[in-house]
N, C-alpha and C positions, 0 to 999 in steps of 0.2 A: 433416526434409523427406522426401517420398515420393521414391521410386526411379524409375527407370526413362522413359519417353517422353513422359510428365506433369512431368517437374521444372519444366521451363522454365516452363511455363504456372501452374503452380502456385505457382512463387517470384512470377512478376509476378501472378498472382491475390491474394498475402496483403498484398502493398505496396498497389495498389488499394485490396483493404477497408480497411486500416489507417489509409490516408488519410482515406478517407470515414468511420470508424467513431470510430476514439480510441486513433489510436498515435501518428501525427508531431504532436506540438505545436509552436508555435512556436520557433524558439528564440533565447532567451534575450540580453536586449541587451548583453551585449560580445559489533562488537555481540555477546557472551559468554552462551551460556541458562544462564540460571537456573530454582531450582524454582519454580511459579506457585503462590503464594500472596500473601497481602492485605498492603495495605499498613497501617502505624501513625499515617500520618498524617491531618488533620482531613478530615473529610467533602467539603469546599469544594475539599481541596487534594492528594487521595488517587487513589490510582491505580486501574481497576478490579482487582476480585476475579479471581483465574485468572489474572493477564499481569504480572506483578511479577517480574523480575529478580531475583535477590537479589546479583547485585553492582551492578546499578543501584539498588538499596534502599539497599544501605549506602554508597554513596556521598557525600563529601561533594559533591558538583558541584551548584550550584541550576541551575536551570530558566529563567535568563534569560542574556541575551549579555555576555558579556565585553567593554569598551571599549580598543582593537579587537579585533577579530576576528579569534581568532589564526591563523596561517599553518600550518594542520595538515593533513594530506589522510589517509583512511582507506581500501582498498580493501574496500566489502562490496557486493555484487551488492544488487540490489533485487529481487526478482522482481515482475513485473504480470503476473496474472491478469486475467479477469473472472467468465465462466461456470464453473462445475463441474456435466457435466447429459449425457444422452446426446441427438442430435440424430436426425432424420428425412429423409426425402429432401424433406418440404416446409417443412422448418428453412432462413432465408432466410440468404443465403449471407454476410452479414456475421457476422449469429451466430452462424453454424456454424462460420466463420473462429475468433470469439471465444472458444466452447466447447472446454474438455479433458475430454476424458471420467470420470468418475470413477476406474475403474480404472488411468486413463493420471496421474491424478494420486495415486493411492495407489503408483503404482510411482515417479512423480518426488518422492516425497517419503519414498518407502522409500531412494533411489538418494541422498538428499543424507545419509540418515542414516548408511548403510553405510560414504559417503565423508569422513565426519567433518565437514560441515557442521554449524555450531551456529548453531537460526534464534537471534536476539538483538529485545529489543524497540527500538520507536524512542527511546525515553528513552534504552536502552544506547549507541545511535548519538549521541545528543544529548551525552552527557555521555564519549564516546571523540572528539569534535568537537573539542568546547568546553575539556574539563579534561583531555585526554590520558589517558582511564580505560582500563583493559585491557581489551580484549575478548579474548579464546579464540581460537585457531588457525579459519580459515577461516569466520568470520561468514557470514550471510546472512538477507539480510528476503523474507519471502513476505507479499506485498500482494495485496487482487482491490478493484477500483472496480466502484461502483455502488448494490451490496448486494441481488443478488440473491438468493432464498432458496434457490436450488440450493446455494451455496454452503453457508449454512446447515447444508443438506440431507446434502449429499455429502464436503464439502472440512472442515468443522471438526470433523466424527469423526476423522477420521487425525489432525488438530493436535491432537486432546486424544489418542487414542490415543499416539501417538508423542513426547506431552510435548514438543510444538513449539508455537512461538509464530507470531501471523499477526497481522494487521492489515488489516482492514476499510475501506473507505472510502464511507462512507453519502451518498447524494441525500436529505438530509431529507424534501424533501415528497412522497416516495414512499414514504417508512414507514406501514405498517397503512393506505396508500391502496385506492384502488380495484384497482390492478393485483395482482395476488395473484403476480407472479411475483418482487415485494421483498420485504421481510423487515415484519415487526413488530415494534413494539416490545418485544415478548416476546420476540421469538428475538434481537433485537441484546444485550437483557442475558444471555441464553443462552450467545452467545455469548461474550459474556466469562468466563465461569465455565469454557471449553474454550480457553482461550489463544488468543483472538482478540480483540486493542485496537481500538477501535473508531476511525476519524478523519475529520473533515469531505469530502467531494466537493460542496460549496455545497448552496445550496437546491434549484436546480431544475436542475442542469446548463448553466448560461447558461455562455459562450465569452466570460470574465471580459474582456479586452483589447476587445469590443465594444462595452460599456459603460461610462460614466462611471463619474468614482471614486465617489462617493455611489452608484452602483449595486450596482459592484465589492463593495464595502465591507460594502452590505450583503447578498448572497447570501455573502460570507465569516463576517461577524458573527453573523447569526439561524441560521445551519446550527450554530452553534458553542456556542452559546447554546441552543439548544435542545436538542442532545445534552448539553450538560452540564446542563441541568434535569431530564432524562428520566433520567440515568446516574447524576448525585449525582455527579462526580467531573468534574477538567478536563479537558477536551478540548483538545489543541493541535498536531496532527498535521494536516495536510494533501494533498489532492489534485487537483492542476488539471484540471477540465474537459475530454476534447478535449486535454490537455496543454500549453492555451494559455496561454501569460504572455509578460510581460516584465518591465524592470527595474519599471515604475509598479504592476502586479499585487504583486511582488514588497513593495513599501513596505509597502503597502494589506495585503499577509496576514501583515507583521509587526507593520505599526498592530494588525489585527482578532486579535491576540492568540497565532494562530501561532507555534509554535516549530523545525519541520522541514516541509518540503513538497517533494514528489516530481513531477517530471515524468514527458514519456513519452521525452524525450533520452535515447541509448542509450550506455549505460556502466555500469560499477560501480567506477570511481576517485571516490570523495564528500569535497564540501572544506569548509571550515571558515569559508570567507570565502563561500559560497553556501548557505546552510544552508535556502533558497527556491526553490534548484536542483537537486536530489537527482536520478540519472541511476536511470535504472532498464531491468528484459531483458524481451523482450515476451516470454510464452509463449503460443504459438497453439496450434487443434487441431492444428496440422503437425509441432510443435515433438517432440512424444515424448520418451521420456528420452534416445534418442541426441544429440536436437538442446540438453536443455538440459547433458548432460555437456559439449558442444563448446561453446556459449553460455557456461561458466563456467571451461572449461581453456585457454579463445581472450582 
C-alpha cells in the first residue's frame, strides 16, 4: 500500500475496482517443487511438458476423489494475479488496479525464493488434499486469470528463470482472437515448456451462477475440452469467473470434469471437503513486495 495522505483513498479505490473488476466473488453456500520435466504417462492422461512435479509424479494418489472426502486442511497461499505489463496515465483505472509491473514482479518473486517458498503444482495440492502427500516447508501457488499475453511476455521468464512453477488460467475464446492483448495458441504451449500449467477460466467469462445449469455446464465443459484437444494432455484445474459460484456451480465443475477450482475468497488455509473452493491473496499494483511479505506472514 502507498504511504502517506493517499492511503485512505487509495485502500477504498482498490476495494472499488475489485468489486467491479474480478476480486469479490460470491461466496460460497454454507504443494512441494519439483524438477520440471515430462511425464511417462499416455498422451490422453499426461501432464504437460515443463510443470511435472517429481514428487507429484511419483506419487501413488490417482486423480479422482476419495468416498468421502477426507477431513484434511493444508495451509498454501494461492496467489492471483492478472496483468504483468507497465501502465500509462491513459491505462483505465481498473487495469491499472490489475497490473504489477514487471519489475515489481521479478522482485516478488525473487522475495518468495530468498524466503524459502517452494511454488508446488496444482496436482501437488490435489494429491497433499486427497492422500496426505508431503509437500516441502512453506508451499505456495502463483495463479494470473485471464491469459493475457503480457504475462506471457513478462511473468513466465522469471517462472522459467527461477525453476518456479505458475499456473495459468485461460478464456478460451480469446486465444489467437482478435484482441491481440491474450495469448495464442502458440505461446499457451510455450508456456508450458517454462513451468506454467495451464487451467480452464470458461469459454467466454460468463458469471456462471447467472445462468442455468445446461449453461453453466457448458462454458465449464467446451473451455476444457478444448484446451485438452489443443494441449494433448488433461486439463482439470479451474477458475471462477468474477469469482462467482456457489454450492450448484460447484456440482456442475465436478460433473464437467474438474478436479481443484480457485476462487477470489481470501485466505490460504485449503480444505479437503472443498476442493471447488480454493481461497486464494489478490495482488494488486498497490501490493509491492512489502505488501505481499505482510499478505503471507498475516
Amino acid at each position: 500500500m502507498r504511504a502517506g495522505v493517499k492511503t485512505g483513498v487509495v485502500a477504498l479505490a482498490a476495494v472499488v475496482l475489485i468489486l467491479t473488476a474480478c476480486a469479490f466473488g460470491r461466496q460460497a453456500s454454507a504443494a512441494s517443487t519439483g524438477d520440471k520435466r515430462t511425464s511417462a504417462a499416455s498422451p490422453s492422461d499426461q501432464a504437460p511438458t515443463g510443470v511435472v512435479d517429481a514428487r507429484a509424479g511419483s506419487s501413488n494418489c490417482p486423480l479422482r476423489f476419495p468416498n468421502p472426502l477426507p477431513d484434511r486442511q493444508r495451509v498454501v497461499p494461492i496467489l492471483m494475479y492478472h496483468r504483468i505489463d507497465s501502465v500509462s496515465a491513459s491505462t483505465p483505472a481498473v487495469t491499472k488496479a490489475l497490473t504489477v509491473s514487471p519489475e515489481i514482479f521479478r522482485r516478488q518473486m525473487k522475495w518468495l525464493k530468498r524466503h524459502g517458498y517452494h511454488t508446488i503444482t496444482q496436482r501437488s495440492l490435489f494429491n497433499a488434499l486427497m492422500c496426505g502427500s508431503h509437500l516441502r516447508r512453506k508451499p505456495i501457488i502463483v495463479t494470473f486469470d485471464d491469459g493475457y499475453r503480457d504475462v506471457y511476455r513478462y511473468a513466465s521468464p522469471v517462472i522459467d528463470r527461477f525453476g518456479m512453477h505458475a499456473t495459468s488460467y485461460l478464456i478460451t475464446e480469446r486465444i489467437s482472437g482478435d484482441d491481440r492483448s491474450f495469448l495464442s495458441w502458440k505461446q499457451v504451449r510455450r508456456f508450458e515448456e517454462r513451468g506454467v500449467e495451464i487451467g480452464s477460466h470458461t469459454v467466454s467469462h460468463a458469471a456462471l451462477t447467472s445462468l442455468s445449469d445446461a449453461g453453466a455446464l457448458a462454458e465449464l465443459v467446451r473451455s476444457r475440452k478444448q484446451l485438452e484437444r489443443k494441449l494433448d494432455h488433461r486439463v482439470t484445474w479451474l477458475a471462477y469467473p468474477y469469482g462467482d459460484y456457489d454450492a450448484r456451480i460447484e456440482r456442475l465443475a465436478k460433473k464437467a470434469g474438474y478436479k481443484l477450482a480457485v476462487t477470489t475468497d481470501w485466505g490460504s488455509l485449503q480444505s479437503a471437503q472443498r476442493p471447488f473452493a480454493l481461497k486464494r491473496l489478490r495482488v494488486l499494483d498497490s501490493t509491492g513486495v512489502s505488501g505481499l511479505a505482510a499478505m503471507l506472514r498475516g
